[in-house]
Each structure stands twice: as structure tokens, then as C-alpha cells.
N, CA, C and O atoms as a GROMACS GRO file, in nm:
protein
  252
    1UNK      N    1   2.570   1.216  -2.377
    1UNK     CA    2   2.699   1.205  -2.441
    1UNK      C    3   2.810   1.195  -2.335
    1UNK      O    4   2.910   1.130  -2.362
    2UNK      N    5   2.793   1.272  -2.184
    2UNK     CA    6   2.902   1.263  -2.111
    2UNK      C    7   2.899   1.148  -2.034
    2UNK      O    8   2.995   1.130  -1.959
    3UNK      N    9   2.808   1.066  -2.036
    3UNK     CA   10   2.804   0.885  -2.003
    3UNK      C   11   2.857   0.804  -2.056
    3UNK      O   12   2.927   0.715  -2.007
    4UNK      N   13   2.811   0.835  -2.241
    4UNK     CA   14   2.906   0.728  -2.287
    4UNK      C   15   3.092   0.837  -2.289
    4UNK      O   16   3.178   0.786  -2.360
    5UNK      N   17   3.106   0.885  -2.261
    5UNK     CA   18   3.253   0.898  -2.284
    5UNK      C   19   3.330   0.853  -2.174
    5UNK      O   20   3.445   0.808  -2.180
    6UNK      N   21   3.241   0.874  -2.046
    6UNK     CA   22   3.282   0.855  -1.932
    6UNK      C   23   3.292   0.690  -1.939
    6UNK      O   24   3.389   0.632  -1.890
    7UNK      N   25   3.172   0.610  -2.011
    7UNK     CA   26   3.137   0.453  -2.013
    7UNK      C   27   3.309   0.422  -2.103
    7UNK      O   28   3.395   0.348  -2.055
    8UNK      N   29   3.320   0.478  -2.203
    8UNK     CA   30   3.411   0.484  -2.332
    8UNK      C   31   3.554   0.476  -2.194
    8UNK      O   32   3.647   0.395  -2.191
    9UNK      N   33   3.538   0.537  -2.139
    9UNK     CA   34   3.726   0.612  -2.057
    9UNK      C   35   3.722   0.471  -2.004
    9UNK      O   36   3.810   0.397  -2.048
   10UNK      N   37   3.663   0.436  -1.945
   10UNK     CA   38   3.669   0.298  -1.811
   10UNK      C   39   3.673   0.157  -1.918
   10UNK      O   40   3.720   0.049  -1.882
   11UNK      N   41   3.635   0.175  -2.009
   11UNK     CA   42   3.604   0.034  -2.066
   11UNK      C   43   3.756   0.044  -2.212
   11UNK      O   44   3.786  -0.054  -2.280
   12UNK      N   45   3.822   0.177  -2.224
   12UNK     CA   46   3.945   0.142  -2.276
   12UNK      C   47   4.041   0.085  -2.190
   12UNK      O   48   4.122  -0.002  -2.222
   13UNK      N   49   4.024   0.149  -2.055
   13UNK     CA   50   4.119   0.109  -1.978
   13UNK      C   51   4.111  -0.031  -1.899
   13UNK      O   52   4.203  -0.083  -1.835
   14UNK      N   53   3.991  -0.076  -1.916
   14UNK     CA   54   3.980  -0.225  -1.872
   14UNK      C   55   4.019  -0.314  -2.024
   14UNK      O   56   4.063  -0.429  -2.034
   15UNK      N   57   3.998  -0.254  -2.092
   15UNK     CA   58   4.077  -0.373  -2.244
   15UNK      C   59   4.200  -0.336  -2.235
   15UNK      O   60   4.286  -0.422  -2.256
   16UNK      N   61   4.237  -0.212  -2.205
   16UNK     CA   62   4.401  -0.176  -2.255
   16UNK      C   63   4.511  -0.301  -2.184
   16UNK      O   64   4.628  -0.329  -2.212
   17UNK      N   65   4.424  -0.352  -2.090
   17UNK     CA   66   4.527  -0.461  -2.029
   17UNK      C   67   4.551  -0.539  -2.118
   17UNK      O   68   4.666  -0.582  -2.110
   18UNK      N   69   4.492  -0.580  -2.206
   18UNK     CA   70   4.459  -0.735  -2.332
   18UNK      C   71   4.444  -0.660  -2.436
   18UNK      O   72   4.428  -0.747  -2.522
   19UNK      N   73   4.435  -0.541  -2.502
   19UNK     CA   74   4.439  -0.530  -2.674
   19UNK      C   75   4.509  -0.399  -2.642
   19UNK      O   76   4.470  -0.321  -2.554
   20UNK      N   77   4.647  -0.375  -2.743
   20UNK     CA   78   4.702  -0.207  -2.744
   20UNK      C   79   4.640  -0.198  -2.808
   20UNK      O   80   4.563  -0.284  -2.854
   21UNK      N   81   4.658  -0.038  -2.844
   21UNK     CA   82   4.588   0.044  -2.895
   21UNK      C   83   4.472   0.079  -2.899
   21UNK      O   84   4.411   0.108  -3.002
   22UNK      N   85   4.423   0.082  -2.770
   22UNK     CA   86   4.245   0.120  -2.778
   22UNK      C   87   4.284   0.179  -2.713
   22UNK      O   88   4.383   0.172  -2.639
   23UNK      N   89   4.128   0.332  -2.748
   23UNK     CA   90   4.110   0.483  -2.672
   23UNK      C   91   3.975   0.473  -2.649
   23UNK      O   92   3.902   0.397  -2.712
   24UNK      N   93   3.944   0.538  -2.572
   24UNK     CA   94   3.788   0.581  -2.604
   24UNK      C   95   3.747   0.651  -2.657
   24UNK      O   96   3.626   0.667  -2.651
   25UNK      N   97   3.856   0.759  -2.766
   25UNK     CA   98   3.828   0.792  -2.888
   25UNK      C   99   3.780   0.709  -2.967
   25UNK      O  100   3.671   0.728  -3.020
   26UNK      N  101   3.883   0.561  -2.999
   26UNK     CA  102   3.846   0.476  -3.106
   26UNK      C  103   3.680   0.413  -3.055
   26UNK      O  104   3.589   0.400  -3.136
   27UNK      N  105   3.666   0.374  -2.881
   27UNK     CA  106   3.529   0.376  -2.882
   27UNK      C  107   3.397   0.425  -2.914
   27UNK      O  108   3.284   0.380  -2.932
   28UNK      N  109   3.483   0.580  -2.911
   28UNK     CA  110   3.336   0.670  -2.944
   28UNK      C  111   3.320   0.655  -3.096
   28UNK      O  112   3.220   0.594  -3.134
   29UNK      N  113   3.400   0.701  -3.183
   29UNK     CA  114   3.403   0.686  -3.263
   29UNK      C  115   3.227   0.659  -3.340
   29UNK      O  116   3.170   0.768  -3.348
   30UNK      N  117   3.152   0.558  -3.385
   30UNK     CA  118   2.997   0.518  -3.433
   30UNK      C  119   2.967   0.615  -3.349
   30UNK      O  120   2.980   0.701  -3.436
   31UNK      N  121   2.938   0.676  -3.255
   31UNK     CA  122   2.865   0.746  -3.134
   31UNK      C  123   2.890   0.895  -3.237
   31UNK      O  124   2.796   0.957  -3.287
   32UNK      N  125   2.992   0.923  -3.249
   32UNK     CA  126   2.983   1.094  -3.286
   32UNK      C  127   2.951   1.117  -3.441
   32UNK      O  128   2.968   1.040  -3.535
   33UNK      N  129   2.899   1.246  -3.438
   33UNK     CA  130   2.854   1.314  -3.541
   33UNK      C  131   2.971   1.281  -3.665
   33UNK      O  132   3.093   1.287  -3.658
   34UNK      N  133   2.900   1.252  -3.756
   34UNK     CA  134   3.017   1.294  -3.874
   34UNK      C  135   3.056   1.433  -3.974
   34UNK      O  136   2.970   1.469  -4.054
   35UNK      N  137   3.144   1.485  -3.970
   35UNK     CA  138   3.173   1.653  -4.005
   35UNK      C  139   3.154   1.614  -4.178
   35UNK      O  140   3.165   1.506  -4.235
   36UNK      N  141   3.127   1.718  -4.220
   36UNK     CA  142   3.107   1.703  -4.420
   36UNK      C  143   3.229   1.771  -4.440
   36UNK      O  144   3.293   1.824  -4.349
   37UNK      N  145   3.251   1.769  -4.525
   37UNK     CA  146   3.388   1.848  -4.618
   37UNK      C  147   3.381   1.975  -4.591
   37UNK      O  148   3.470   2.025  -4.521
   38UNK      N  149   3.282   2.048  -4.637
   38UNK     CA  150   3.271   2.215  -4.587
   38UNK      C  151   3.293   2.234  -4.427
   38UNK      O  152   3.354   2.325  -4.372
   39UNK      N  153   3.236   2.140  -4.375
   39UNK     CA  154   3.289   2.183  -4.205
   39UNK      C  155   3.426   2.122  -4.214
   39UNK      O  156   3.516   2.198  -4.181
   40UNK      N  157   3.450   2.038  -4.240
   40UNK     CA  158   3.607   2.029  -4.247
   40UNK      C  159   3.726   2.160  -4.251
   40UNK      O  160   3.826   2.191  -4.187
   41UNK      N  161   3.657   2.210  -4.356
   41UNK     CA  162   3.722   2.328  -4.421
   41UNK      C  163   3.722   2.460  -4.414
   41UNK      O  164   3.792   2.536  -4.482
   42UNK      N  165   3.605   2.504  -4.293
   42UNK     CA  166   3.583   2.620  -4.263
   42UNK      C  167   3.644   2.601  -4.149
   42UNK      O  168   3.702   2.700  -4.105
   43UNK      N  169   3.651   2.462  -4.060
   43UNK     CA  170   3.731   2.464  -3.926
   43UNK      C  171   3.863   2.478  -3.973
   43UNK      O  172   3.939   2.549  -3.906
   44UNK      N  173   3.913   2.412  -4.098
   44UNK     CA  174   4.091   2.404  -4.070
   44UNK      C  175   4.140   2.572  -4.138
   44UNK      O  176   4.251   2.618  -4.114
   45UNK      N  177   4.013   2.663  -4.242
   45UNK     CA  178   4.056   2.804  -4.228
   45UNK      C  179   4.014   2.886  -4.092
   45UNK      O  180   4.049   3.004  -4.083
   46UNK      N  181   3.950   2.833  -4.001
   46UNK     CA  182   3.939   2.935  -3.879
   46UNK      C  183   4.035   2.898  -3.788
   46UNK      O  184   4.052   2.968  -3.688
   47UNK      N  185   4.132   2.753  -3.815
   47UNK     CA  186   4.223   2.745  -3.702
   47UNK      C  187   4.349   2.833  -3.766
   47UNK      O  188   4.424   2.895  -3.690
   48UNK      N  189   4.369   2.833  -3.922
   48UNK     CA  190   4.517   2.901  -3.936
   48UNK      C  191   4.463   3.026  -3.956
   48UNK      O  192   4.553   3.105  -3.987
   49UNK      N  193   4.353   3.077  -3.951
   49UNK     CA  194   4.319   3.241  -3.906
   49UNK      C  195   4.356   3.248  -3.777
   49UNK      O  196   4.438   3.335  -3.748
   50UNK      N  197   4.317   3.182  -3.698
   50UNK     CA  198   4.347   3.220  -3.522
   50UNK      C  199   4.520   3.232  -3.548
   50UNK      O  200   4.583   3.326  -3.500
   51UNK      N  201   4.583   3.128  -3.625
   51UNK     CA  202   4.717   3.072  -3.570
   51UNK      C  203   4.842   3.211  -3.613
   51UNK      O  204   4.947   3.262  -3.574
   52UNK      N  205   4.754   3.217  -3.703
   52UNK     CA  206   4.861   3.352  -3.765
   52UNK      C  207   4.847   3.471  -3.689
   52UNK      O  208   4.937   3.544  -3.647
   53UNK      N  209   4.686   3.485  -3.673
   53UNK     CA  210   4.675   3.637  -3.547
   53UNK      C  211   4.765   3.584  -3.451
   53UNK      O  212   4.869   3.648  -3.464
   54UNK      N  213   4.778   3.492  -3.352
   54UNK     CA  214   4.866   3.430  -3.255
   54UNK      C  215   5.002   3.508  -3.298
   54UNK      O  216   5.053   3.606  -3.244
   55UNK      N  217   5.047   3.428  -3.422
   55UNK     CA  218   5.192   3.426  -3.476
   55UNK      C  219   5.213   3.580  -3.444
   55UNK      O  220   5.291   3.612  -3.355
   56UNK      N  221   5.133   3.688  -3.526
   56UNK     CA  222   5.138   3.790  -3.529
   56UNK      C  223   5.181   3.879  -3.381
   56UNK      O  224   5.272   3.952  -3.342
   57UNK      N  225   5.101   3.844  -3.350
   57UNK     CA  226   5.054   3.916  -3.189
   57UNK      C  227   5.234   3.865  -3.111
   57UNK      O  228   5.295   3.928  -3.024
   58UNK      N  229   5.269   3.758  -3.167
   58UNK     CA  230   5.381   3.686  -3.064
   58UNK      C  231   5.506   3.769  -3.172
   58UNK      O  232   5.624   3.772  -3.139
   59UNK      N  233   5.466   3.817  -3.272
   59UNK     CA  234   5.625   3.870  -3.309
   59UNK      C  235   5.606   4.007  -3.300
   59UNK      O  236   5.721   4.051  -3.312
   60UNK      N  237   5.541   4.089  -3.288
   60UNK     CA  238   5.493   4.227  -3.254
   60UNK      C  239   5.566   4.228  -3.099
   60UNK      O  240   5.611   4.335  -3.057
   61UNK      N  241   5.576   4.091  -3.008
   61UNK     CA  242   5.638   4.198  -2.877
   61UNK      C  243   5.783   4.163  -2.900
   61UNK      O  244   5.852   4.201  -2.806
   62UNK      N  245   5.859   4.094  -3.008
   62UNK     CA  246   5.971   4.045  -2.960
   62UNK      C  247   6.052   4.206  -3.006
   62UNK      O  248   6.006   4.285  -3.089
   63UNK      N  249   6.150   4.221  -2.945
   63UNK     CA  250   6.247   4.343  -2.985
   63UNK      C  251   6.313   4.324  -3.110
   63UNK      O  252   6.390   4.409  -3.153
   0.00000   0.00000   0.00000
């Protein structure tokens, strides 16, 4: 996997001269796993669980 991303980095930046908008995100893209709805959704409740402990933790030191 760290070949083709590395293959993916060099070969956006040799098109980026002649087509915008290419990443080697949009390359990888067919290459990576596809997430289902439930992983969708257990990642976007474990990021605003982290985000609020954050929030929390950051208004607890203000005076």
C-alpha cells in the first residue's frame, strides 16, 4: 500500500502540469477499502466524543 501511494504522489504531480485537480487521493481512490454506513457512523460518533472531551478539557482551564 505504501508503493502505490508513494507511485499515486509522483504520478499526480507529473499530470498536475496538464490536468487541475488531480491528487493522489483521487488516484488511490479504486485501491482503498470501502467503509459501510455503520463504520461511517461509529467513526463520525468517536470523533465528536473525542471533540467534546477536547472542548471540555479546553474550557475547564480558562478562568
Amino acid at each position: 500500500m505504501d508503493v502505490l501511494w508513494l507511485a499515486s504522489y509522483f504520478t499526480a504531480n507529473l499530470m498536475g502540469t496538464q490536468i487541475k485537480n488531480i491528487s493522489p487521493e483521487k488516484l488511490m481512490e479504486p485501491f482503498l477499502p470501502k467503509k459501510s454506513k455503520e463504520e461511517k457512523e461509529t467513526e463520525r460518533e468517536e470523533f465528536f466524543k473525542s471533540f467534546y472531551a477536547k472542548r471540555k478539557e479546553g474550557n475547564a482551564w480558562q478562568p
